[in-house]
N, C-alpha and C positions, 0 to 999 in steps of 0.2 A: 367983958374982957376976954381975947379970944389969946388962946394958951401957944405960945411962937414955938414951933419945932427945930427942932436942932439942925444943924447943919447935916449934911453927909458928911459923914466921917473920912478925914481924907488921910493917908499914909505919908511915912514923913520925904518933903516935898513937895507937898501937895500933889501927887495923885491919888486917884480913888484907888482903894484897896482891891487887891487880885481876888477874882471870884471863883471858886474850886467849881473846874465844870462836872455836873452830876451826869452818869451813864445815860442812855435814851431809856424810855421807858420798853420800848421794842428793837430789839434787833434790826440793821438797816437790810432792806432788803438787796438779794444778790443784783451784781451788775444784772443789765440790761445787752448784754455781749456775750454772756453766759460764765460757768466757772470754767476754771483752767482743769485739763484731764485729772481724773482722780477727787475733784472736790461739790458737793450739792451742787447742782442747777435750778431751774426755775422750780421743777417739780418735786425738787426732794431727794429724786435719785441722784448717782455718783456718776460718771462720766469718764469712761476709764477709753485712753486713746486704741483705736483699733488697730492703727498701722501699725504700733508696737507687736501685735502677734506676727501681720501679715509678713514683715521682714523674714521672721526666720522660718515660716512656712513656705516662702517660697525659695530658700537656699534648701527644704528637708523635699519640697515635690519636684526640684528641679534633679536633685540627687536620686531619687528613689527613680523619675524616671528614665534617667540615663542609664542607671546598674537594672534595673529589666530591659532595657531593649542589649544592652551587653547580655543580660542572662540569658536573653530571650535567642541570640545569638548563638554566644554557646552552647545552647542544649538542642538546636535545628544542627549543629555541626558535631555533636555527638551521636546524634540521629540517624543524620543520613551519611555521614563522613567519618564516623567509626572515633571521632574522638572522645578523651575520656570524660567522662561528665564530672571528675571532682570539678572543675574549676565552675563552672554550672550549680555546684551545691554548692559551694561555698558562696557563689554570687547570691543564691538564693534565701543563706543566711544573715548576708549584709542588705537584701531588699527588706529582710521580714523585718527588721530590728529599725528601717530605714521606716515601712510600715506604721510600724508604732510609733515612731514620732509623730507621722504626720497626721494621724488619728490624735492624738494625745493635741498638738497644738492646733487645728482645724475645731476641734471640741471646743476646743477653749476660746475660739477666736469666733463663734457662734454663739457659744452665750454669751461672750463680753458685747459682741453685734447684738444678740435681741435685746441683753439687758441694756443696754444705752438711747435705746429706742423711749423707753422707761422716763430715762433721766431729759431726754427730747421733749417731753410731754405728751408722749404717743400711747395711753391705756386704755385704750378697748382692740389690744389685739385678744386673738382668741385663745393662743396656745402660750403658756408660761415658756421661759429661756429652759428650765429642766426639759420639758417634754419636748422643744425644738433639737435640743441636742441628741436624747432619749428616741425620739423615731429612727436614727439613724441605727438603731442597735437592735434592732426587732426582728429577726430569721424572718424572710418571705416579704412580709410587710414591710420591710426598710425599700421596698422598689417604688412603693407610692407615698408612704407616710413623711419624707421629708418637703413632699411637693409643698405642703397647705403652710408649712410652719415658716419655708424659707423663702416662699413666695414674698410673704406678709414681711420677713428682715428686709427684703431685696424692695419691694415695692416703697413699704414705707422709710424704707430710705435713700432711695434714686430717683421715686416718684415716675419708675419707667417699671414695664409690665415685663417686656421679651430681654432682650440683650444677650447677654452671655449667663443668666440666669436658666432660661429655657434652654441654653445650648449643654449648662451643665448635666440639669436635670432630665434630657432627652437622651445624654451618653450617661449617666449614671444609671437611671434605667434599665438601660440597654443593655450594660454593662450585667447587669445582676439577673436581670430577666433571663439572659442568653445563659446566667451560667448555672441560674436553677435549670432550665432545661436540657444543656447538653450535661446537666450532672446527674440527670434522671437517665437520660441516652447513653451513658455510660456505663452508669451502673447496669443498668437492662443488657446491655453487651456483653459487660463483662458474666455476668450470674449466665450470661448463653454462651458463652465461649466455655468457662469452667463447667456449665454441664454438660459440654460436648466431648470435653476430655476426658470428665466424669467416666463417662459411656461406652467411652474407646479405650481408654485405661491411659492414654498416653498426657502430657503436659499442655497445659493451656497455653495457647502461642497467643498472649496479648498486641506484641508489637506485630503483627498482621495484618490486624482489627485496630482496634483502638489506638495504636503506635502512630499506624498513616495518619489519621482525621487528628493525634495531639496538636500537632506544631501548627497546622493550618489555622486551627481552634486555638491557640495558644497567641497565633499572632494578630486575631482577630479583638481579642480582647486587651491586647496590648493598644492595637491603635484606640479603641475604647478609651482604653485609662489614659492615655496621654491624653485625647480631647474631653475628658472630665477634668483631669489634673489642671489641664490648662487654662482651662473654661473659669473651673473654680476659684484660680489664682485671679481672675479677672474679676470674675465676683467679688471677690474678698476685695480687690484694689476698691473697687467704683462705691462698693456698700461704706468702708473705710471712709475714701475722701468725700462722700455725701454725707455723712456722720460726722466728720469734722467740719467744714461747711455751714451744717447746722447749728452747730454747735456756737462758732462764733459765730454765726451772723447775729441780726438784733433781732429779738421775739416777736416786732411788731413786723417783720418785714420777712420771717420765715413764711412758706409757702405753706397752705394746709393739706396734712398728711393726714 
């Protein structure tokens, strides 16, 4: 005699009773599109959007180099034209303060860039987001130690070698190179000029010497820093929207970097 089973229980109505769904055993994994800025991606890391910095660094380098070529201005026309150089130090108060910003958010907007590389699924670069930033701060060694670290943001994330990457780091360079050396040629002048007055008993006439070669020297590195400034704002754009890019597209269809 074989033992009849009950019915399924049915709720009143006749429907079958609601089934309390239990959580998954694992968390589902993230889309396939990537997460939205600020949240895990495929690989763990966070995904913090670039062009958030790039906006206001380039409202801080577009300012910084207007008020130098105005400074730069003013102080060739106190020079050679007898005017008074407050308005020359005061400009030069408002570049140094201009300065620091653009240091402070460029900083920041290269580690947020290598550390997103990270969240990319990009880990065998060679230099951590600290020491990428970190080369830039080293007396002497800031003329070549940024090359290896921002090559590696720039490449692995434009998947292009030259651009406005090289054009930065050729006037960056250039820019520091030139001014360890004419700050070596300076100094050697000046310690010759003051021991010549030393000797004569009479006052070391700097604007003579060193006065003529300032401004020419002075606008040399002007044109400098504007094609760094500007180079880098290009960097910053193309490393940015290849960064977002990546980000959404789909994992299976990202290019290997």
């Amino acid at each position: 005699m074989t033992e009849s089973i009950p019915p399924f229980p049915t709720a009143p109505g006749g429907r079958p009773p609601t089934v309390a769904a239990y959580p998954p055993a694992y968390p589902p994994a993230p889309s396939a599109w990537g997460a939205p800025p600020g949240q895990a991606s495929w690989s763990g890391g966070v995904f913090d959007d670039p062009m958030a910095l790039v906006r206001p660094l380039v409202g801080l380098m577009l300012a910084l180099l207007a008020i130098d070529d105005v400074a730069f201005g003013f102080a060739a026309a106190a020079y050679y034209g007898g005017l008074s150089p407050l308005a020359a130090e005061l400009l030069d108060w408002v570049s140094f303060l201009l300065g620091i910003g653009v240091v402070i958010v460029a900083a920041l907007w290269i580690y947020r860039a290598r550390k997103n590389l990270e969240a990319l699924g990009v880990h065998d670069l060679r230099h951590s987001a600290g020491w990428t930033v970190g080369s830039f701060f080293i007396p002497v060694a800031n003329i070549f130690l940024p090359y290896g670290p921002m090559k590696a943001v720039w490449t692995r994330s434009t998947g292009r070698t030259g651009g406005s990457f090289m054009t930065w780091f050729a006037a960056w360079a250039a820019y520091w190179a030139l001014g360890l050396i004419f700050g070596i040629v300076f100094v050697g002048v000046a310690f010759r000029v003051a021991f010549e007055a030393a000797e004569s008993g009479g006052e070391p006439d700097f604007d003579s010497t060193i006065g003529t070669f300032a401004v020419p020297v002075q606008g040399l590195f002007l044109v400098l820093e504007f094609v760094a400034g500007l180079s880098f704002l290009l960097m910053a754009r193309d490393v940015s929207q290849a960064q977002l890019q990546q980000h959404v597209a789909p994992a299976s269809t990202r290019a290997p970097r």
